[in-house]
C-alpha positions as CSV (number, residue, x, y, z in Angstrom):
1,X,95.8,97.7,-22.6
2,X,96.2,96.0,-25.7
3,X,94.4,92.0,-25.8
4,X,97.6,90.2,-25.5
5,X,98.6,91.8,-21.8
6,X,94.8,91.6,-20.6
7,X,95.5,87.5,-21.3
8,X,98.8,88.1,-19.8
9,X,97.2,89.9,-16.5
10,X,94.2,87.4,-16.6
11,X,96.4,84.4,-16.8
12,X,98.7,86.2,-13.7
13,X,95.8,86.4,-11.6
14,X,94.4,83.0,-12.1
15,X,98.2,81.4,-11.0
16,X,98.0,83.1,-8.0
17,X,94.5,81.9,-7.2
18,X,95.3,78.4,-7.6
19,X,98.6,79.3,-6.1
20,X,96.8,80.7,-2.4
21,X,93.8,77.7,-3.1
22,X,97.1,74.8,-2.8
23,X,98.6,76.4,0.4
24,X,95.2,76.7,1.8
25,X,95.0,72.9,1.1
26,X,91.4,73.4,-0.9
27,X,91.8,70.8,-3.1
28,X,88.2,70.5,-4.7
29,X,88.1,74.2,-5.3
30,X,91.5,73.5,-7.7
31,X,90.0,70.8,-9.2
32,X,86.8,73.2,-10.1
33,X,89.7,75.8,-12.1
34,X,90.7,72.9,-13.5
35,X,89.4,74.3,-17.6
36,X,92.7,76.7,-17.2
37,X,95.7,75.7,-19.0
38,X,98.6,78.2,-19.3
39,X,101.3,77.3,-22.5
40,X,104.9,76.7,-22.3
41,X,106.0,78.7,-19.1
42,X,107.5,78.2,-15.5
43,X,103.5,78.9,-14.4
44,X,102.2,76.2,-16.8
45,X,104.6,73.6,-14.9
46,X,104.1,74.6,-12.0
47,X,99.9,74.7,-12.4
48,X,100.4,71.0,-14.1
49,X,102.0,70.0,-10.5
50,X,99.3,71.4,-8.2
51,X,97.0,69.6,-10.6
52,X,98.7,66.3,-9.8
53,X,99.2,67.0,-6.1
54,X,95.2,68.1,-5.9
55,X,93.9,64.8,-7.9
56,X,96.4,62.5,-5.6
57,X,95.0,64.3,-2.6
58,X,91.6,63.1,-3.0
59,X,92.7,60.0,-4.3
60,X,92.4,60.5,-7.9
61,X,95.7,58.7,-8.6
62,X,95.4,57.8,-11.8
63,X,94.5,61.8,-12.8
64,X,97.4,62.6,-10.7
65,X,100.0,60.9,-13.0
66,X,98.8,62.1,-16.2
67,X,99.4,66.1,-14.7
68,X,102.6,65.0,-12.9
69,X,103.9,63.7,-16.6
70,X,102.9,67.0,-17.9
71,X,104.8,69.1,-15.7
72,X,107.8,66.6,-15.7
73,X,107.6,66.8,-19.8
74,X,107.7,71.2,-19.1
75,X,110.2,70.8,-16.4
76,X,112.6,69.1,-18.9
77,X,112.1,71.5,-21.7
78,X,113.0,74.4,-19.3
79,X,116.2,72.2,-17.8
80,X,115.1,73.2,-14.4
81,X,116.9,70.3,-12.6
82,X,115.6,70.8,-8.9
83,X,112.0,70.5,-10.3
84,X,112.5,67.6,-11.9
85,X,114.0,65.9,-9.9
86,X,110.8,66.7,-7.3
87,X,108.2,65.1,-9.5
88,X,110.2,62.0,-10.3
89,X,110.1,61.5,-6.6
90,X,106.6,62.4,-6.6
91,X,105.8,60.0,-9.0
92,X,107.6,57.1,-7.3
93,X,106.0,57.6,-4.2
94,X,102.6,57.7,-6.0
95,X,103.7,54.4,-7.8
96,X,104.8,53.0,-4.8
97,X,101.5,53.8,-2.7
98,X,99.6,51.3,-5.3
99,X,99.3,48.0,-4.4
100,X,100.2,45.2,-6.8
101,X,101.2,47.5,-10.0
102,X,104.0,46.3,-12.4
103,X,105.8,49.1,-13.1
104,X,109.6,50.1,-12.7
105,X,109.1,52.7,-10.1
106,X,112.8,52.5,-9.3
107,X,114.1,54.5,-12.2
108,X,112.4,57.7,-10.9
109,X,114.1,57.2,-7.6
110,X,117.5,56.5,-9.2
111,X,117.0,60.3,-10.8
112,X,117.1,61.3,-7.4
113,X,119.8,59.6,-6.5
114,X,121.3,61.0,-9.4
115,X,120.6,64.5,-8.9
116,X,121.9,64.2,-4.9
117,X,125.2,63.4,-5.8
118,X,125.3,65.6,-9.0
119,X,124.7,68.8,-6.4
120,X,125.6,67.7,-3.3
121,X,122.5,67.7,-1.9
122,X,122.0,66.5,1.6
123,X,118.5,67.2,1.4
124,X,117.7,65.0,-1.4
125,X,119.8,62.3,0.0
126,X,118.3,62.1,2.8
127,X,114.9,61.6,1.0
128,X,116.5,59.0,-1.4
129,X,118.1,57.2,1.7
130,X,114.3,57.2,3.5
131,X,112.9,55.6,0.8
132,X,115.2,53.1,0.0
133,X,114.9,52.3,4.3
134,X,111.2,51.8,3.6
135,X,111.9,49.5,0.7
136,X,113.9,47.4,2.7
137,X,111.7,47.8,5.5
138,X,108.9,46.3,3.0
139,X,111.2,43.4,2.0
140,X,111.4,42.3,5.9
141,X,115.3,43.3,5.6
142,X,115.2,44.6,8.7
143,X,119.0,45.8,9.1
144,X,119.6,47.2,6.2
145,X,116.2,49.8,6.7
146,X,117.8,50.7,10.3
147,X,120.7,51.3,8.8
148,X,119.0,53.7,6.1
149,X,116.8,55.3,8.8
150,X,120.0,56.4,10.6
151,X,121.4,57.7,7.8
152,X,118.4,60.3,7.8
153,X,118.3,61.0,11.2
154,X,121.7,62.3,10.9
155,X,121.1,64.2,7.4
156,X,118.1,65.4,9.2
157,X,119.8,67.0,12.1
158,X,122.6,68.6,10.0
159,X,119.8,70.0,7.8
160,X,117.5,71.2,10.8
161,X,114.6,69.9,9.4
162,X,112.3,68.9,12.1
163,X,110.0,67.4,9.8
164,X,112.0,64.7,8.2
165,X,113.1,64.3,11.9
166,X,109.3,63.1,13.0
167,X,109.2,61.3,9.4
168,X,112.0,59.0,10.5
169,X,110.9,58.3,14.4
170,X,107.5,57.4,12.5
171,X,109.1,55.1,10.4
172,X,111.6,53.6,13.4
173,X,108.3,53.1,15.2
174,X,106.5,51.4,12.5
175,X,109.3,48.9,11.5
176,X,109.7,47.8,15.3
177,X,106.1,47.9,15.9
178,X,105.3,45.6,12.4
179,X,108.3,43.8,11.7
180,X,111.0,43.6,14.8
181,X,108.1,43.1,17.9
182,X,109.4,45.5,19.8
183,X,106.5,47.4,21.1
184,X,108.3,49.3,23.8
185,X,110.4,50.1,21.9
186,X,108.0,51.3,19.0
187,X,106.2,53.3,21.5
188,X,109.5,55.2,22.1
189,X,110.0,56.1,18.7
190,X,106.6,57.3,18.5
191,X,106.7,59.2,22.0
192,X,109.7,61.2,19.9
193,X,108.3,61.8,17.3
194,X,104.7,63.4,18.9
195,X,107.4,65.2,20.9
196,X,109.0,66.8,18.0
197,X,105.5,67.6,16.3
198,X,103.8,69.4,19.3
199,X,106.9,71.7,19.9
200,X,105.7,75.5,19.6
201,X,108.6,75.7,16.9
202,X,107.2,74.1,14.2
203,X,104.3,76.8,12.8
204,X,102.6,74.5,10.3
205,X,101.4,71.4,11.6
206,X,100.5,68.6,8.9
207,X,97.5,66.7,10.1
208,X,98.2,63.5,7.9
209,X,101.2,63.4,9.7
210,X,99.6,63.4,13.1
211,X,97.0,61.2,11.7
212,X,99.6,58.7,11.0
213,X,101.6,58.6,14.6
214,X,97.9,58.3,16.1
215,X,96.8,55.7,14.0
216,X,100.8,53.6,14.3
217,X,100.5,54.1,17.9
218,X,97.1,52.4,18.0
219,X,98.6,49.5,16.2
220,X,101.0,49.0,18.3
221,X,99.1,48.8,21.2
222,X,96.6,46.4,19.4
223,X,99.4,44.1,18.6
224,X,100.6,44.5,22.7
225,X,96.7,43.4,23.4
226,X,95.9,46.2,24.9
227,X,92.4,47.1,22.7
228,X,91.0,50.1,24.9
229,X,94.5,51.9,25.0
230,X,94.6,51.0,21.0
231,X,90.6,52.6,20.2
232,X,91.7,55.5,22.2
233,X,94.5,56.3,19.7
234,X,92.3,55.3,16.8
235,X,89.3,57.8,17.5
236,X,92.0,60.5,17.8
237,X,93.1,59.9,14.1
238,X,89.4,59.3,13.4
239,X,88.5,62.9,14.8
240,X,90.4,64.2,12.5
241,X,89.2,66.1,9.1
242,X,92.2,65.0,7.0
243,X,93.0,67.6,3.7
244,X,95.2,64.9,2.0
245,X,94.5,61.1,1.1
246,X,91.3,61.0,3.0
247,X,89.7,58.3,1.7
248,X,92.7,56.3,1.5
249,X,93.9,57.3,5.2
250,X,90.6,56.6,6.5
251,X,89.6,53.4,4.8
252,X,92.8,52.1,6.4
253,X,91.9,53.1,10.4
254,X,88.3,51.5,9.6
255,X,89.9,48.2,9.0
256,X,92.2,48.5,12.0
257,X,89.4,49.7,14.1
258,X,87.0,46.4,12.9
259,X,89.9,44.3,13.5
260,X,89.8,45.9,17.5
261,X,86.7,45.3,18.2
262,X,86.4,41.6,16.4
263,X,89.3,40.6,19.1
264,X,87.4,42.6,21.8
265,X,84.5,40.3,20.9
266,X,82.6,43.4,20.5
267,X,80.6,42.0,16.9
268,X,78.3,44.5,16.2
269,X,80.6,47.5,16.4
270,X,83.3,45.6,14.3
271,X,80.5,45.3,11.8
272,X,79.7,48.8,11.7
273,X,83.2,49.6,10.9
274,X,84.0,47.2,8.4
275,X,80.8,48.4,6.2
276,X,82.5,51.7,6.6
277,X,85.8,50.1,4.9
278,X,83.5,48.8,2.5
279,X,82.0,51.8,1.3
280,X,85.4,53.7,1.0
281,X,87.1,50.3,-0.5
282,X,83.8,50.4,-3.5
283,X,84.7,54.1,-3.9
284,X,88.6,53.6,-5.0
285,X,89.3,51.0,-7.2
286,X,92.3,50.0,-7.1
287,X,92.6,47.3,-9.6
288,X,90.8,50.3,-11.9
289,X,93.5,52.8,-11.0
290,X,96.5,50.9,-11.4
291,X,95.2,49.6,-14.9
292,X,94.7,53.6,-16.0
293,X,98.5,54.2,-14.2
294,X,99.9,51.5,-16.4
295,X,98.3,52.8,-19.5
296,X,99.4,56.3,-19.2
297,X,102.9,54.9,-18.4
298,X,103.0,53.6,-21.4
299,X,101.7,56.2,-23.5
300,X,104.8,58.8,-22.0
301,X,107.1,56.3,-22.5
302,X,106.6,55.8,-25.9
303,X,106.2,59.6,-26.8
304,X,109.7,59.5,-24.8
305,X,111.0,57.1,-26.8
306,X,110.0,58.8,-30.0
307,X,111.6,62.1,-29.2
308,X,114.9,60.3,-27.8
309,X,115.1,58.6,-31.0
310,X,114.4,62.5,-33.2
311,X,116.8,63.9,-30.9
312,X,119.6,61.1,-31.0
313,X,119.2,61.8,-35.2
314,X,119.8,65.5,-34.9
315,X,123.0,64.7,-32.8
316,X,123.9,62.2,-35.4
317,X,124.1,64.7,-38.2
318,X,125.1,67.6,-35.8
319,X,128.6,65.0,-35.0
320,X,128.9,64.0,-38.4
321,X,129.3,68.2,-39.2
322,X,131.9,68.2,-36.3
323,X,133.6,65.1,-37.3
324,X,134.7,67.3,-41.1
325,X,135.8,69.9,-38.9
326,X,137.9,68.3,-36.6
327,X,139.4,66.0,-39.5
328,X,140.8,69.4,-40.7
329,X,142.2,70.8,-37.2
330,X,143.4,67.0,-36.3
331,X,146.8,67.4,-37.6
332,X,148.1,71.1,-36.3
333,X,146.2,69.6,-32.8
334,X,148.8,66.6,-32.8
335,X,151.8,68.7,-33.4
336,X,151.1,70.7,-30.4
337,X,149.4,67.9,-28.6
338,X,153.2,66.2,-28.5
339,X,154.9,69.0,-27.5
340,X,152.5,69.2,-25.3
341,X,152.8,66.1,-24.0
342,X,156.2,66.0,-22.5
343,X,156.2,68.7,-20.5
344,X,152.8,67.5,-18.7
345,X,155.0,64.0,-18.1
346,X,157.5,66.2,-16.2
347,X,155.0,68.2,-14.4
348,X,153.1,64.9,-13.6
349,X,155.9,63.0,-12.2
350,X,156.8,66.2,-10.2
351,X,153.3,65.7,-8.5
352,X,152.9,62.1,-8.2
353,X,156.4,62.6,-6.0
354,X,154.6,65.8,-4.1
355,X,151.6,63.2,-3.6
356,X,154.0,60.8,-2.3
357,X,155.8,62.9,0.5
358,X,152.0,64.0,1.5
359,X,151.0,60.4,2.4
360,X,154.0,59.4,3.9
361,X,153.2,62.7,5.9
362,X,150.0,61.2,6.7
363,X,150.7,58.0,7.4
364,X,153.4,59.0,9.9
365,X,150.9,60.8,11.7
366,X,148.9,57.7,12.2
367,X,151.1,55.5,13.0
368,X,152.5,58.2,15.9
369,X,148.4,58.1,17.0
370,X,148.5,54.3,16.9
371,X,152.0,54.2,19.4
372,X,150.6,57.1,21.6
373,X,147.4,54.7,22.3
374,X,149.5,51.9,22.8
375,X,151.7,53.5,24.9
376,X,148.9,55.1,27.1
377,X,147.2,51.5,27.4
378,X,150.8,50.1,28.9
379,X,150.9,52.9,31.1
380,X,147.3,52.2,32.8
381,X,148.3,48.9,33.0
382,X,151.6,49.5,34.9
383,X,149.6,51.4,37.0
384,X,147.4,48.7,37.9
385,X,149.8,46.4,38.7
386,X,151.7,48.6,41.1
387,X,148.3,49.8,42.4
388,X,147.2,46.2,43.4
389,X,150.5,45.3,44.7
390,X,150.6,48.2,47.4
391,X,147.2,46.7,47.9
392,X,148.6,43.8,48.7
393,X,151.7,44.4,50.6
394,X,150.0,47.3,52.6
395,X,146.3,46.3,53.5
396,X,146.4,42.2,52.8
397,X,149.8,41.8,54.0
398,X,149.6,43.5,57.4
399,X,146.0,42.0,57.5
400,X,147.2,38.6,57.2
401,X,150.1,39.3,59.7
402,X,147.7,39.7,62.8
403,X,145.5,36.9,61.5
404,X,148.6,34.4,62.2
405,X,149.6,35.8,65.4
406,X,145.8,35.0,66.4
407,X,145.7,32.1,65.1
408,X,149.1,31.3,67.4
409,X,147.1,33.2,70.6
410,X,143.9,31.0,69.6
411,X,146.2,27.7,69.6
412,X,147.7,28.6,73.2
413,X,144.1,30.0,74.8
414,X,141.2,28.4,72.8
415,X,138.9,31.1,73.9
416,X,135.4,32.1,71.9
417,X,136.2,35.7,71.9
418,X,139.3,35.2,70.1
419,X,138.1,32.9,68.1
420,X,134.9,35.1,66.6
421,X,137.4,38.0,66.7
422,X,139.9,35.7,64.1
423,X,136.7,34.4,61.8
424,X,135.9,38.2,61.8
425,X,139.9,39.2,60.3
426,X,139.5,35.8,57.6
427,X,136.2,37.8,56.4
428,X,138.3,41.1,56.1
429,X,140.8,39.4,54.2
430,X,138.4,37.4,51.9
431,X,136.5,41.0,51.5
432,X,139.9,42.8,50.6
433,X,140.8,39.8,48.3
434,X,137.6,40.5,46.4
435,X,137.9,44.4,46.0
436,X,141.3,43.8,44.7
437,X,140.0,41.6,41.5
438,X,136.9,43.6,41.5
439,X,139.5,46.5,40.5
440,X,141.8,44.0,38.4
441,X,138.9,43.1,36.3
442,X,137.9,46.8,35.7
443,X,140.5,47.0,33.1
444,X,142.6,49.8,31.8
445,X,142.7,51.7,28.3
446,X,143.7,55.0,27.7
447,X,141.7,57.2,29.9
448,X,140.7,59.6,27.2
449,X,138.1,57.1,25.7
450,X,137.5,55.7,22.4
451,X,135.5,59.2,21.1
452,X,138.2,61.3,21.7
453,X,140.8,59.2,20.3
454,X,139.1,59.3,17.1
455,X,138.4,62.9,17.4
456,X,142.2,63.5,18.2
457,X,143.2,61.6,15.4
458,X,140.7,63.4,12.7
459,X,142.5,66.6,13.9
460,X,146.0,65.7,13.3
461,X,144.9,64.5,10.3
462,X,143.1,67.7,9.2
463,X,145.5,69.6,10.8
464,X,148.0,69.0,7.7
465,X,145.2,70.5,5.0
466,X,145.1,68.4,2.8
467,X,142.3,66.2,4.1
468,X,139.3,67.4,6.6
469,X,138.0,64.4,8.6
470,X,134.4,65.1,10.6
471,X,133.7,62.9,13.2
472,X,129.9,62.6,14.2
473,X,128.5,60.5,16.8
474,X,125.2,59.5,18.6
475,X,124.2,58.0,21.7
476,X,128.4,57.4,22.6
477,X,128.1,59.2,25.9
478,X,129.0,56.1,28.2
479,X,132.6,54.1,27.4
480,X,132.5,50.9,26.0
481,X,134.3,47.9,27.4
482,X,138.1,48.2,26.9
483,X,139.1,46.1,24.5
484,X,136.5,46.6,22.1
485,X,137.1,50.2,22.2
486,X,141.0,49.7,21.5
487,X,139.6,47.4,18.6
488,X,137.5,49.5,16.8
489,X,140.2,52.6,17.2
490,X,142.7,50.0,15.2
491,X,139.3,49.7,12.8
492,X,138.8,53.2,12.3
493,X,142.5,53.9,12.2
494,X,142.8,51.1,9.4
495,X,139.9,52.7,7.5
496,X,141.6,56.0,7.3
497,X,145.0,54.8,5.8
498,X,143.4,52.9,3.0
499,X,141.9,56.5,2.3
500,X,145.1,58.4,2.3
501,X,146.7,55.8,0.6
502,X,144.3,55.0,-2.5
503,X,141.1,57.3,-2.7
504,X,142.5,60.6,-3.1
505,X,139.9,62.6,-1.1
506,X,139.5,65.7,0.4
507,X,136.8,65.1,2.7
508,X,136.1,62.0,4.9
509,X,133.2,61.6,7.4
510,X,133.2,59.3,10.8
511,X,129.7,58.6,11.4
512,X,129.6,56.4,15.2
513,X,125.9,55.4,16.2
514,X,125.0,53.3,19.5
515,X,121.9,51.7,18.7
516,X,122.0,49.9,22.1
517,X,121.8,46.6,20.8
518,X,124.8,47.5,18.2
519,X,127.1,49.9,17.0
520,X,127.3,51.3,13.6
521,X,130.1,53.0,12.1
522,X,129.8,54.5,8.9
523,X,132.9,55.7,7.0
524,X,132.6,58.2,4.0
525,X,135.3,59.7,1.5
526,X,134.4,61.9,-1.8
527,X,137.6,59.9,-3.7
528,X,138.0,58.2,-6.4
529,X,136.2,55.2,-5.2
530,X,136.2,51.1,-7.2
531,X,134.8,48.4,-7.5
532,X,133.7,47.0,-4.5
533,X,133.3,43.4,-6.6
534,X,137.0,43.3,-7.3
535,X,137.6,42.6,-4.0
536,X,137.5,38.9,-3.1
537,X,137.7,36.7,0.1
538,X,140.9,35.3,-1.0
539,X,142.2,38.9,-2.3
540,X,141.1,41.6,-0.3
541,X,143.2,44.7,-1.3
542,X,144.2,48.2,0.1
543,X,144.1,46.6,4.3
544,X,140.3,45.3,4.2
545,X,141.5,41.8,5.1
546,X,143.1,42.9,8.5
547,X,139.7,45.2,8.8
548,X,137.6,42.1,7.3
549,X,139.0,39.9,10.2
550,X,138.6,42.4,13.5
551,X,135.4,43.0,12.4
552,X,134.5,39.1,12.2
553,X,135.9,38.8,15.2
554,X,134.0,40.8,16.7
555,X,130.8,39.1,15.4
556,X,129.8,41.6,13.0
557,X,129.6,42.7,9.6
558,X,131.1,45.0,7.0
559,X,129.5,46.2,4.0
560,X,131.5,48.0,1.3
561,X,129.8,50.8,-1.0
562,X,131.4,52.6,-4.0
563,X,131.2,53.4,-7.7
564,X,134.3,55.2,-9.6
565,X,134.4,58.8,-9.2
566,X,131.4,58.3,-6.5
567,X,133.4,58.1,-3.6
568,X,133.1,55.3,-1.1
569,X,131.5,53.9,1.8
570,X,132.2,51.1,4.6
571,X,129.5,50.3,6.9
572,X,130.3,48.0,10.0
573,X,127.8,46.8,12.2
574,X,129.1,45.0,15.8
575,X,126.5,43.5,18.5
576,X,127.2,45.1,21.7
C-alpha cells in the first residue's frame, strides 16, 4: 500500500469514528478528535458540521459558528444545494438562540425559503413556516404565529413526520401558555404532544425534546398557581441527563424552579436554586459569545465579499468575450428571429383562443355549482314551509278546535274538572306553538353540508384536467350554522374563479381549519401570482372586492400573499 491510500484509509476510518461518536451523541469525545482536518471533500464538510453541531451542543456557540461557516464555505464549492441550505438554517437558529445580538439572521432563513420553493420542498417549508410562527410568536403577534403553526401541522401530517408534529403542539402550548393565558388550553397542546412522543412508533426519543414539554408544562402550571403540580414537572426535566444544550437548558429550569419556590415562600430552597443559575449563568457568557459571533460574522462576510467581487470580474471579462461573439451571429439570428416571429403570433393567438374556451369551460361549471346550491337551499326551504303548515292545520288546528268547544261546555257548566282539563289543552297548544318555531328557527341549507360542497365543487373542477383542486380540512366534522356556511361556499367559490380566470395554475389547494374560536381558510395556486400592493381599497381587481366585503361582513379578515411567478395565497380568518 503506497503512502497516499494508507492517508486515504486512515482519513476513512477517522470519518467514520466521528461519524458513530455524533449519532451516539458523545460530544466531548468529538471535540477531543478535534486536531483532524480532512481537505476539500464531501467528508471535510461534513466533519466541519459535526464540529459545529458538537461545540453548540455544549454551548460553545461562538466555536460553533466558525465550523458551521466552514462547512457552509465547502458546501458551496461542491454546489450541494440541500446541505446548504441545512447550515443556513442551522446558523439562524444558533443566531436566533442569542439574546440581544445585532446581526441579520433573517437572510439565512430567507435561503431557506428560497430553496423550498426552488424544489418544492414541503419539508423545508414547513421548517421555514415554524420559524417564522416563532418570530411572530416573539413579537406578541399572536395570530399571525397561529396561523404559521397551522400551516406546519398540516405539512407535518402530509409529510408523516411525527416529530415536527410534537415540535408544533410544543410550540401551540407555549404561545397559549406565555402569551394568550390560556392554560387549559396550553395543557392540551402539551397533553398531545407527550402523546405523540411516548407512542411505541417513534424509535429514537430526543431527550431535549422531552425536557422541553416537562419543563413548558411546569410553567404553565406555575403561572395557573398551582406550585406543587409545577415542581413535579420541573424535577422530571431536572432528572434528566440532557446530551444537547445542557448548560443552557438547565440554567433556564433553575431559574423557573427559584422563581417556584420564592412564590411558595419557601426562601431557602429558592436560594439554593438560584446559586445554581448563578454558577451556570458565570459559566456562559453571553455578552462574551455574542461579541466573538459578531466578529466572525464579519470576518466571513468580508472574505464573501472579496470573492463575490473576483468572481463578478471574471464574469465581466467572460461576457465581454460573448458579447464579440454574439455581435457576429446577431444579424443571421434576426433574419430568422422574424420569420420566426409570425408564425409564433399565429400559433399564439391559436392558444390564447384555446385558453379562452377552457375558462369559459370552467366558469360554466361554477356557476352550475353556484345554482345547484341555490336551488337545493329553496328546496329545504319549501320544505319547511309545507312542513310547518301541516303542523299547523293537522296538530294546532284540530287542537285548537276542541279547546273552543270547551271553552263553550265551560261557559254553559262552569265546572273545575273542565276547567283544569281546558288550562291542560292551552298548555298543549302553547307546547305545540313552541316546537313549531323551535323547528322554524333550525334553518335549512343544502343537506350535504358546506365540506362536501366544496369537495364536490373541487371535483368538477378537476374533473376537466386542466386544473387539480385538493381540498384539506381539520376539525370540520360538526356543520356550521347555515348561513355562514352558504357564505363561505360563495367565498371559496369566488376564490376559485379569480384562479381560473387570471393565475394560470395547475394546482390549487383548499386548506379549511376550525380552531374553535375561528375558522381559517387558506387558499393556494402555483400561478403566475402579482402584486398584492397593486390592489387598493378603492380598486380591488380580479373579484376581491365582493370577497373583501363577505369576509368583513362576517367580522373577519383577509390577508393576500403572492410574488410574480410565486404563486399566491389568500388567508381569511372569521370568529365563530
Amino acid at each position: 500500500m503506497s503512502i497516499l491510500s494508507y492517508g486515504q484509509e486512515k482519513h476513512k476510518t477517522t470519518f467514520r469514528l466521528v461519524d458513530s461518536l455524533f449519532k451516539a451523541e458523545n460530544y466531548d469525545s468529538i471535540i477531543a478528535l478535534n486536531r483532524l482536518s480532512p481537505k476539500n471533500n464531501t467528508s471535510s464538510a461534513r466533519v466541519n458540521f459535526i464540529l459545529a453541531k458538537s461545540y453548540e451542543n455544549i454551548n460553545k456557540e461562538e466555536i460553533a459558528l466558525l465550523y458551521y461557516k466552514k462547512a457552509l464555505q465547502l458546501y458551496r464549492e461542491q454546489k450541494d444545494n440541500e446541505n446548504i441550505a441545512k447550515i443556513n438554517l442551522e446558523i439562524y437558529l444558533l443566531l436566533d438562540s442569542q439574546n440581544n445580538i445585532k446581526i441579520d439572521k433573517n437572510q439565512y432563513l430567507e435561503s431557506v425559503l428560497k430553496h423550498a420553493k426552488k424544489t418544492n420542498s414541503k419539508k423545508w417549508m414547513a421548517a421555514y413556516y415554524n420559524n417564522l410562527g416563532i418570530s411572530f410568536h416573539k413579537k406578541n403577534i399572536i395570530d399571525s404565529s397561529k396561523l404559521y403553526y397551522a400551516k406546519v401541522l398540516s405539512l407535518s401530517k402530509e409529510i408523516d413526520s411525527s416529530t415536527m408534529e410534537i415540535n408544533t403542539y410544543l410550540n401551540l402550548g407555549s404561545l397559549f401558555s406565555n402569551k394568550i393565558k390560556k392554560y387549559d388550553s396550553a395543557i392540551y397542546y402539551f397533553n398531545k404532544a407527550f402523546k405523540l412522543y411516548y407512542n411505541d412508533t417513534i424509535y429514537y426519543k430526543n431527550l431535549n425534546t422531552e425536557f422541553y414539554l416537562l419543563n413548558n408544562l411546569g410553567n404553565t402550571y406555575r403561572r395557573k398557581k398551582s406550585y406543587s403540580e409545577a415542581l413535579k414537572y420541573y424535577f422530571k426535566a431536572e432528572a434528566i441527563d440532557l446530551p444537547k444544550l445542557n448548560r443552557k437548558s438547565k440554567k433556564i429550569l433553575y431559574s423557573n424552579i427559584e422563581a417556584t419556590y420564592y412564590y411558595m415562600n419557601e426562601w431557602e430552597k429558592a436560594y439554593d436554586y438560584l446559586y445554581k443559575y448563578d454558577s451556570i449563568k458565570n459559566i456562559i457568557n453571553l455578552k462574551e459569545q455574542n461579541s466573538k459571533i459578531s466578529d466572525i460574522e464579519e470576518q466571513y462576510d468580508n472574505e464573501k465579499l472579496r470573492a463575490d467581487n473576483l468572481e463578478s470580474e471574471a464574469k465581466r471579462k467572460q461576457n465581454q468575450n460573448i458579447a464579440i461573439g454574439l455581435a457576429g451571429s446577431l444579424v443571421l439570428g434576426s433574419i430568422i428571429a422574424f420569420l420566426l416571429f409570425k408564425n409564433t403570433k399565429r400559433k399564439q393567438k391559436l392558444a390564447e383562443q384555446e385558453k379562452e374556451l377552457e375558462t369559459q369551460k370552467l366558469a360554466t361549471v361554477l356557476k352550475e355549482q353556484e345554482l345547484t346550491a341555490i336551488d337545493a337551499m329553496i328546496e329545504g326551504q319549501e320544505k319547511e314551509r309545507q312542513r310547518i303548515a301541516n303542523d299547523l292545520h293537522d296538530d294546532l288546528g284540530g287542537l285548537m278546535a276542541t279547546v273552543k268547544l270547551h271553552f263553550n261546555a265551560l261557559k254553559e257548566k262552569q265546572t273545575p274538572e273542565l276547567y283544569t282539563k281546558t288550562n291542560q289543552l292551552i298548555d298543549e297548544a302553547y307546547d305545540k306553538v313552541r316546537s313549531v318555531a323551535h323547528a322554524k328557527n333550525s334553518g335549512v341549507i343544502a343537506k350535504q353540508g358546506l365540506l362536501k360542497a366544496i369537495n364536490e365543487m373541487a371535483a368538477k373542477i378537476s374533473a376537466l384536467n386542466k386544473i387539480q383542486i385538493d381540498v384539506i380540512d381539520h376539525g370540520l366534522e360538526n356543520r356550521l350554522e347555515n348561513s355562514l356556511e352558504l357564505t363561505i361556499f360563495r367565498i371559496i367559490q369566488e376564490l376559485i374563479t379569480n384562479i381560473i380566470k387570471h393565475a394560470n395554475a395547475s394546482e390549487v389547494s383548499i386548506h379549511i381549519t376550525n380552531h374553535d374560536d375561528s375558522l381559517n381558510i387558506m387558499v393556494e395556486d402555483n400561478g403566475k401570482g402579482f402584486n398584492p400592493s397593486q390592489i387598493t381599497k378603492t380598486n380591488k381587481g380580479m373579484g376581491i372586492s365582493s370577497i373583501d366585503k363577505r369576509v368583513e361582513y362576517l367580522d373577519g379578515n383577509m390577508t393576500i400573499e403572492s410574488e410574480k411567478n410565486q404563486g399566491s395565497t389568500i388567508i381569511i380568518d372569521i370568529p365563530l
